[in-house]
C-alpha positions as CSV (number, residue, x, y, z in Angstrom):
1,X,-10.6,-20.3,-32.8
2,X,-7.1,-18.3,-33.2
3,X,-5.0,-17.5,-30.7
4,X,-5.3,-16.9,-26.9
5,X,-5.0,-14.0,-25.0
6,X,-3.3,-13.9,-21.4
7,X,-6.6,-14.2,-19.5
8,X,-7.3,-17.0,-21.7
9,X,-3.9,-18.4,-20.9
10,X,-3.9,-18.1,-17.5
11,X,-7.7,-19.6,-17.0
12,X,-6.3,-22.5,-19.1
13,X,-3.5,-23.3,-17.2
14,X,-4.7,-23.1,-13.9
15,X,-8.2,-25.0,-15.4
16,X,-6.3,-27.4,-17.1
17,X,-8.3,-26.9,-20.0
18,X,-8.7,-25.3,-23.4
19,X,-10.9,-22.5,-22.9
20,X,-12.1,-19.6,-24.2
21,X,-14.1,-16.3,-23.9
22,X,-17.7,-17.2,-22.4
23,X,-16.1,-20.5,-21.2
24,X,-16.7,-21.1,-17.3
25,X,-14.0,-22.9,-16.2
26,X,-13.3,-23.9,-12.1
27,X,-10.0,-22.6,-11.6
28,X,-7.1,-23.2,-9.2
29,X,-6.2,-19.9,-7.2
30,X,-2.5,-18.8,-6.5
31,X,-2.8,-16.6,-3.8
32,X,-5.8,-14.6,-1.9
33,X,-5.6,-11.8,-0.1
34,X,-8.1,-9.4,2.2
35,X,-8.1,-6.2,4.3
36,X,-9.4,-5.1,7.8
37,X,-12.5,-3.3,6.0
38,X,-13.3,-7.0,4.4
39,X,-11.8,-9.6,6.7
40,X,-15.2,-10.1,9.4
41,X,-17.0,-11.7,7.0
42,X,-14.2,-13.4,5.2
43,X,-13.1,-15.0,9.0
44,X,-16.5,-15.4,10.1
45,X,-17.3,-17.8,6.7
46,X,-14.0,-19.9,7.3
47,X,-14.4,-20.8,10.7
48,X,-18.3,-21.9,10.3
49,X,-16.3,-24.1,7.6
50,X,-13.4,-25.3,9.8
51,X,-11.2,-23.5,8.1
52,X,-7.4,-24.7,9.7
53,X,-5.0,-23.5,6.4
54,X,-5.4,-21.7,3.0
55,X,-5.3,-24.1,0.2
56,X,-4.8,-21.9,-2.6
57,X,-0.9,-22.7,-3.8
58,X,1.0,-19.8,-2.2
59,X,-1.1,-19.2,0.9
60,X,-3.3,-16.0,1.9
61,X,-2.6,-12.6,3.6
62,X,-4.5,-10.2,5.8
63,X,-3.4,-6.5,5.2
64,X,-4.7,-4.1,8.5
65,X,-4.5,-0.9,5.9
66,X,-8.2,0.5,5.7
67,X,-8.4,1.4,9.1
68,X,-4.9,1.8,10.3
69,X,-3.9,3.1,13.1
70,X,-7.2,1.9,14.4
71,X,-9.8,4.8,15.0
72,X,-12.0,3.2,17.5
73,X,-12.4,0.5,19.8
74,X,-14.6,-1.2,17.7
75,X,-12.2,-1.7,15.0
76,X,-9.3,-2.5,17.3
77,X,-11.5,-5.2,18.6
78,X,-11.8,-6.4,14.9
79,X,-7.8,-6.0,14.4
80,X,-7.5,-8.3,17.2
81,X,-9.9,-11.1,15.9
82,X,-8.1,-10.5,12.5
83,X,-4.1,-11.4,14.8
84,X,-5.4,-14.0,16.1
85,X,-6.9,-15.7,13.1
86,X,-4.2,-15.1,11.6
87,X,-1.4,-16.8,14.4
88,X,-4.3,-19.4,14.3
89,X,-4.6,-20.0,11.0
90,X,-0.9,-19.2,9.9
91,X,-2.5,-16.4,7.6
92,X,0.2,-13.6,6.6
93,X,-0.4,-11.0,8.4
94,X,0.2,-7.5,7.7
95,X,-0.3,-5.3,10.6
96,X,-0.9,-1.6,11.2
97,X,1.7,0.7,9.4
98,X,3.2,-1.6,6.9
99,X,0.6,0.0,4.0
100,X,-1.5,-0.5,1.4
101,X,-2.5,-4.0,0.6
102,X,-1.9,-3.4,-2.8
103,X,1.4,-1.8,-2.2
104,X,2.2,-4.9,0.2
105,X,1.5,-7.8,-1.2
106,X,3.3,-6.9,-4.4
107,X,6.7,-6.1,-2.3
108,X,5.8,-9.6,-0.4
109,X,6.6,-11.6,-3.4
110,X,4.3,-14.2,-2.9
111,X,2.6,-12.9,-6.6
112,X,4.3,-14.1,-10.0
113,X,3.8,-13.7,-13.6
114,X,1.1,-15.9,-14.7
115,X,-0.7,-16.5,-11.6
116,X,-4.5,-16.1,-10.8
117,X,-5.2,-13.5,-8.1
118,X,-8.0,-12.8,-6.0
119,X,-8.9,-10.4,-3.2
120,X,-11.4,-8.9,-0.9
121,X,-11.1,-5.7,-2.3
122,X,-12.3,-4.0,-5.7
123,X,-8.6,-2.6,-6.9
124,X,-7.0,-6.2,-6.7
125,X,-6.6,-5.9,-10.4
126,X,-3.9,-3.7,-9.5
127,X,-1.7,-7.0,-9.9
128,X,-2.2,-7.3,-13.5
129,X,1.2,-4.6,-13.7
130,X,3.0,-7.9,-12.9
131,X,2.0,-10.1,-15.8
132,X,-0.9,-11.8,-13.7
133,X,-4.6,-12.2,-13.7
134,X,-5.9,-10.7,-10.6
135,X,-9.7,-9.4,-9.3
136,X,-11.7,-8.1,-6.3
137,X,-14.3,-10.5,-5.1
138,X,-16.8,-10.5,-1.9
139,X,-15.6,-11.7,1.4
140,X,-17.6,-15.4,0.6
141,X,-15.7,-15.8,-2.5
142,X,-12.5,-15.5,-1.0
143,X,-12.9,-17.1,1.5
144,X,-14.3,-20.0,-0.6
145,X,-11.1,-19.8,-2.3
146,X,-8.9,-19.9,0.9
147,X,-10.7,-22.8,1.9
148,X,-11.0,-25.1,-1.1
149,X,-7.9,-23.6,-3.2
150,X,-10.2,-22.6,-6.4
151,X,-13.1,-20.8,-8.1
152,X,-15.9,-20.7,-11.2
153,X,-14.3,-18.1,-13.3
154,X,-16.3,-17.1,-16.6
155,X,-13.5,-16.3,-18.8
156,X,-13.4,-12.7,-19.9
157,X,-13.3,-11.4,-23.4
158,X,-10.0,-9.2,-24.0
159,X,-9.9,-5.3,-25.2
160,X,-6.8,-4.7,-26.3
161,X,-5.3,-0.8,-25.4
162,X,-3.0,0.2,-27.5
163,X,-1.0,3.5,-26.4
164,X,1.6,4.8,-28.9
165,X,3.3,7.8,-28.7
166,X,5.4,9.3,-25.3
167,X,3.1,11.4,-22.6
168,X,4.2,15.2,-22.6
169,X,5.3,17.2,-20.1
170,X,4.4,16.7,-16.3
171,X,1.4,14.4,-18.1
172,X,1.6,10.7,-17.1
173,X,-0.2,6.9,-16.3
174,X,-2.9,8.7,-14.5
175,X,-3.7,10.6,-17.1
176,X,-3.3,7.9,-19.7
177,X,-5.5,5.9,-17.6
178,X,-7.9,8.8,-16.6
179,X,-8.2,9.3,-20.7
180,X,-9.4,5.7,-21.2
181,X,-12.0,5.5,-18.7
182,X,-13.5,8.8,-20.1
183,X,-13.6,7.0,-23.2
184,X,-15.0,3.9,-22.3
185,X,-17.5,5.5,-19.1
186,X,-18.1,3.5,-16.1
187,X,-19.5,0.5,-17.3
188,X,-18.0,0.1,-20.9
189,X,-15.7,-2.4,-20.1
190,X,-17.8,-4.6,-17.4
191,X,-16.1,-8.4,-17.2
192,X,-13.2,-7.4,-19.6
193,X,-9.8,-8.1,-19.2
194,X,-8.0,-4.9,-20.3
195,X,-4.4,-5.7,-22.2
196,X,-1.9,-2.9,-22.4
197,X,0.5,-2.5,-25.1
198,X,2.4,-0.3,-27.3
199,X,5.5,1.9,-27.5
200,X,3.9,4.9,-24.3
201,X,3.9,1.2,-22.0
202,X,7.1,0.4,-22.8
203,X,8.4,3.5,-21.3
204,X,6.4,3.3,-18.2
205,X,8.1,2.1,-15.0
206,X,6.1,-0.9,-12.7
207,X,4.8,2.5,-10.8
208,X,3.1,3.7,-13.6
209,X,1.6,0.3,-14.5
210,X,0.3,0.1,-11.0
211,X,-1.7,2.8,-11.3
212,X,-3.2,2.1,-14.5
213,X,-4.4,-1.7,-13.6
214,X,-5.3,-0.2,-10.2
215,X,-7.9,1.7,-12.2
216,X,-9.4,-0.7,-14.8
217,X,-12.2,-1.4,-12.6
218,X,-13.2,2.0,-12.6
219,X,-14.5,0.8,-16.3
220,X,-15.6,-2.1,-14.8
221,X,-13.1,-4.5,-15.9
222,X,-12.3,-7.7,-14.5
223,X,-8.2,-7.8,-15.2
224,X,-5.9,-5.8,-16.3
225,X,-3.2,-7.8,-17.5
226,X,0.4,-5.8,-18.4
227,X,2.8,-8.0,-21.1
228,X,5.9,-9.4,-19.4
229,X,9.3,-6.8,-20.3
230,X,12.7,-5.4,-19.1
231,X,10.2,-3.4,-17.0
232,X,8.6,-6.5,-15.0
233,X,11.9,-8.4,-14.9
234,X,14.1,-5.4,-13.4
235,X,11.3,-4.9,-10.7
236,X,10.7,-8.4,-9.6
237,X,14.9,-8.0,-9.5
238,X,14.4,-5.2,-6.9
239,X,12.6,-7.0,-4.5
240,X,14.8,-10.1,-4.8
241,X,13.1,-12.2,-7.1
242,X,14.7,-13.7,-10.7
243,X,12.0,-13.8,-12.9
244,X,12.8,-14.5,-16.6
245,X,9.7,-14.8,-18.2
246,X,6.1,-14.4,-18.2
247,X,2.8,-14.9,-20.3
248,X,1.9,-13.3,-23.6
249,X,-0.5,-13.5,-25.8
250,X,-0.3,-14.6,-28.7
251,X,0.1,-13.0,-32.0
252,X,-3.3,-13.8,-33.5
253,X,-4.9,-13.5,-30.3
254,X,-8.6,-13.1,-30.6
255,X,-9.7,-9.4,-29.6
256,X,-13.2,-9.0,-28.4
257,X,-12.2,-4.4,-29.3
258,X,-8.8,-2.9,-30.1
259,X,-8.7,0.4,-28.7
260,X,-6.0,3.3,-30.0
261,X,-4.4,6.0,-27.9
262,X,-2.1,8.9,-29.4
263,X,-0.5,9.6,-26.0
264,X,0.9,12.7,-27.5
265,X,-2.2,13.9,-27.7
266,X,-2.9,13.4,-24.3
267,X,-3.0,16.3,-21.8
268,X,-3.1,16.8,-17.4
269,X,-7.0,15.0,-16.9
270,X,-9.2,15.3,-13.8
271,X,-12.3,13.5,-12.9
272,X,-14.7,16.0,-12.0
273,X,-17.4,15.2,-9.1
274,X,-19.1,12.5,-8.6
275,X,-18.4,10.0,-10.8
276,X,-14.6,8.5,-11.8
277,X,-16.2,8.8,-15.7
278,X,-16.5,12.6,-15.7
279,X,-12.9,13.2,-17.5
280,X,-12.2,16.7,-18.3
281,X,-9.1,18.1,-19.7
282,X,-7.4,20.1,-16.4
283,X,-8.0,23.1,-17.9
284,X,-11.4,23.1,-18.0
285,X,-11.5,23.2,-14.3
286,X,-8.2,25.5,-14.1
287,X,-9.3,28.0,-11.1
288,X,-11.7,25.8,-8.8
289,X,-10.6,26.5,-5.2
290,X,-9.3,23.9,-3.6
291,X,-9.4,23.0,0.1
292,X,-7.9,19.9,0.8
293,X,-5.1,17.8,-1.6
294,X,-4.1,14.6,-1.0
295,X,-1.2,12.2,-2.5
296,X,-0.9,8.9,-1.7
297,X,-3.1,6.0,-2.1
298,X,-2.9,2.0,-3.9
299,X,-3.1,4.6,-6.9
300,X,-0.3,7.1,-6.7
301,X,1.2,6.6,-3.4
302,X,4.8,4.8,-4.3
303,X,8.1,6.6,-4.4
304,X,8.1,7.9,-7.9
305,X,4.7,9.6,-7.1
306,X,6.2,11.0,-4.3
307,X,9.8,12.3,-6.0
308,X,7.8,13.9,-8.6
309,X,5.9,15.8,-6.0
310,X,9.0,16.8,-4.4
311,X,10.4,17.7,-7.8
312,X,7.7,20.3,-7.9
313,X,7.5,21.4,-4.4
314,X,11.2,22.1,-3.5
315,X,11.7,25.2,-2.3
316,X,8.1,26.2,-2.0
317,X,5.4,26.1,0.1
318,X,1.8,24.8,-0.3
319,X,-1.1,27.8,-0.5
320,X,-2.0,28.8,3.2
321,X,-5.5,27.8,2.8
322,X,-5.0,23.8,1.2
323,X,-4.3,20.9,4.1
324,X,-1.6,19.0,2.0
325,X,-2.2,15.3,3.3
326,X,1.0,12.7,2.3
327,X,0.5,9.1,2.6
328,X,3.1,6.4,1.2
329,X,1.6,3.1,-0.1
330,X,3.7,1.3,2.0
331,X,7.1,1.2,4.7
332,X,9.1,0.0,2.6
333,X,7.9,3.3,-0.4
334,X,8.4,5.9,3.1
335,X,12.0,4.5,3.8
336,X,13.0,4.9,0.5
337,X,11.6,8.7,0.4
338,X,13.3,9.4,3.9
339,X,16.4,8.2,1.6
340,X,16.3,10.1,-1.3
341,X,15.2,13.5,0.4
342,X,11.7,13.5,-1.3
343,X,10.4,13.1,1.9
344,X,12.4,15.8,3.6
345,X,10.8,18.4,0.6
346,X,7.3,17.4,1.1
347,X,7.3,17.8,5.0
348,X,9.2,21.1,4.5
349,X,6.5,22.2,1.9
350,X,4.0,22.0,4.4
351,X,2.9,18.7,4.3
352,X,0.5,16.3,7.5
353,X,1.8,13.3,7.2
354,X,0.1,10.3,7.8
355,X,1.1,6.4,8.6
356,X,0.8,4.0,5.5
357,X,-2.1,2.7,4.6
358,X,-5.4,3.8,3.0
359,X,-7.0,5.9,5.6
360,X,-7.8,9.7,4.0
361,X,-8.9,7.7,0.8
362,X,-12.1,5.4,2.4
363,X,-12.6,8.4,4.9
364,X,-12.4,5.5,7.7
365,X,-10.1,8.6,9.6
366,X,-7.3,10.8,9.1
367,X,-8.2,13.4,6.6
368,X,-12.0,13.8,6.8
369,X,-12.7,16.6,4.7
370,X,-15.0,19.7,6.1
371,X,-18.7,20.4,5.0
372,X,-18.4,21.7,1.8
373,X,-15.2,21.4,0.7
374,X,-13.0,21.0,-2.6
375,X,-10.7,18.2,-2.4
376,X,-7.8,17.3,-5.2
377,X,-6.3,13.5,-4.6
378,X,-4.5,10.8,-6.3
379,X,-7.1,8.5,-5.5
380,X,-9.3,6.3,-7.5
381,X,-12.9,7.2,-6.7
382,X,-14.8,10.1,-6.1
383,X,-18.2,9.8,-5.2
384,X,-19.6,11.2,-2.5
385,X,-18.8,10.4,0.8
386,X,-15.9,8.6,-0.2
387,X,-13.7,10.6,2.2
388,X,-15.6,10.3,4.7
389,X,-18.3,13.1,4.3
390,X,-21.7,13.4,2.4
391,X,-21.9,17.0,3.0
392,X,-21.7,18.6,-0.5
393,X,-17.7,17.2,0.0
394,X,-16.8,17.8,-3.8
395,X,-13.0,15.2,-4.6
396,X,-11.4,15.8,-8.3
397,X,-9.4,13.0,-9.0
398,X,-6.0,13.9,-10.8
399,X,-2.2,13.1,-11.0
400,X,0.5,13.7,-8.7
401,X,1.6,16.8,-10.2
402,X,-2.0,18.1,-10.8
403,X,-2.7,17.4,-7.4
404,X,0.9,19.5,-6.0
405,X,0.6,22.5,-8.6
406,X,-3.3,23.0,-7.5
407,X,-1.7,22.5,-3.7
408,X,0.7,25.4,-4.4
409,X,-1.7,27.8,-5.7
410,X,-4.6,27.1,-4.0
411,X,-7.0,26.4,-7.0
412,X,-6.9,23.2,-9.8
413,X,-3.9,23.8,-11.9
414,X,-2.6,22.9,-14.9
415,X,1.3,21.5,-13.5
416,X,2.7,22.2,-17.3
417,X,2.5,26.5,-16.1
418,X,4.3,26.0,-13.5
């Protein structure tokens, strides 16, 4: 049957079985994770089981980031039930202001190469950057893998995404990944497991990778496995972990499609309203007035996003008329921007800061935008009401420095003029 690919690999191993694409295998989960937004059903399940401790290999975490500070009594009352299940339980807990779940749990280090992820929210597959299989899944399922330490698993076929080439000026993963999606559409990669390769990857820090994993389920893919590198070694070193080696796959892995990008080619991309699919080239919306920008998110909210920002902004000052909402993917990300100055230039440009976590992007609070509105983010979705408002609220997804240059001059902008 020729080679395997990683999702094959890691489905076998942690199967203990030979299997294949269209196999259903019952597999033995590493580590499960879930978020304030998801966690009320997940404890609710667990305790009508008798749940006492997670038996999936390296544990579980709870991540309070949806909702964070809390914006109501109602959801404080669900923070508390989510503390003390968790002190109960001996859950990892993640509380208010630490960030983005899947900012956290990476810098945790309770996530290797190899393992088999899963999580109570859709952009778990944001692990795959690390050499790892990882996936959103209901509440149930998780919690039916916190309580019996594995899962049915029907083992995806593999595209293979090839990006050659360097990205151009102020053009980067979000617009490598942005380009892919509005190749594929929404649903033209449903239950795949998306392998990235090719000499663009190589060049693309653990940042980068983040965001484009983040996004493969924006396709509809189940993983989005990255191959292990210098890249994956040297970031696992930064957190205090010696990792040598990973899983590949092999060389005559079997490829369900094989997908080619020129990322020379590959120019500053927004998704239009209101679907993640509509991919336009920036400059087809060059001169839409914007209202609201936002950076931050499990997308683009880590430091680099946030020194590139800077990198544009210093010295300036956003357009009178556009709220310029920060919010670092984690503590740990806003410490490090504190360090560096970044965060000094962004506050000084005229940025509202916010605490960690997700809030602006699931409109839960902080950031609601008005009736009407244009809004620019780093985020990953942009249907409406996703911020929060269903009043002809219109979000155009883009990179980092799309998101600052149309900040600056009040309309979407092509960062390469500036």
């Amino acid at each position: 049957m020729g080679g395997k690919t990683i999702a094959e690999k890691v489905l076998s191993d942690r199967s203990t079985s030979d299997c294949h694409a269209g196999d259903i295998v019952v597999a033995a989960v590493d580590y499960c994770m879930a978020q304030d937004g998801t966690s009320k059903l997940m404890i609710e399940e667990l305790e009508n089981l008798g749940f006492e401790r997670a038996r999936t290999k390296s544990g579980m975490a709870v991540v309070l980031d949806h909702s964070a500070p809390s914006p109501s009594a109602e959801v404080s009352r669900i923070h508390g039930e989510i503390r003390r299940f968790s002190k109960e339980c001996e859950v990892e807990l993640h509380d208010v202001g630490e960030g983005v779940c899947h900012q956290v749990i990476p810098e945790s280090g309770k996530i290797r190469p190899g393992d088999l992820v899963v999580g109570a929210d859709s952009h778990t597959c944001t692990y795959g950057a690390l050499n790892l299989c990882s996936t959103g899944l209901g509440s149930a399922d998780v919690a039916a893998a916190a309580f019996t330490g594995k899962l049915w698993f029907r083992v995806p076929e593999t595209y293979r995404v090839n990006i050659s080439g360097s990205v151009g000026e102020r053009t980067g993963p979000k617009d490598l990944i942005l380009t892919l999606i509005g190749m594929m559409g929404a649903d033209g990669a449903t239950y795949k497991s998306i392998e990235f390769v090719g000499d663009a990857i190589r060049t693309i820090g653990m940042d980068g990778r983040m965001t484009m994993a983040n996004m493969v389920v924006e396709m509809g893919a189940k993983f989005g496995p990255f191959q292990f590198d210098d890249v994956t070694a040297d970031w696992y070193d930064s957190i205090g972990m010696k990792i040598d080696n990973g899983v590949e796959s092999d060389a005559d892995a079997v490829y369900e499609r094989e997908v080619d990008i020129d990322a020379s080619d590959v120019v500053p991309k927004v998704a239009a309203p209101h679907r993640v699919d509509n991919v336009r080239d920036v400059a087809d919306c060059e001169g839409i007035e914007v209202n609201q920008a936002f950076l931050g998110t499990c997308t683009n909210g880590r430091l680099s996003d946030l020194m590139s920002a800077a990198k544009i902004l210093k010295g300036k000052r956003v357009h009178e008329n556009v709220r310029f909402i920060v919010a670092p993917a984690s503590r740990r990300i806003l410490a490090e921007a504190v360090r560096s100055g970044a965060f000094g230039t962004l506050i000084e440009s005229g940025a509202i800061v916010v605490a960690p976590g997700c809030g602006p992007c699931v409109g839960t609070h902080a950031g609601v935008p008005s009736d009407g509105d244009n809004v620019i983010s780093t985020a990953n979705r942009n249907f409406m009401g996703r911020m929060g408002n269903n009043s002809n609220v219109s979000i155009y997804l883009a990179s980092p420095e799309t998101v600052v240059a149309s900040a600056l001059n009040g309309h979407i902008t092509d960062p390469r003029g500036l």
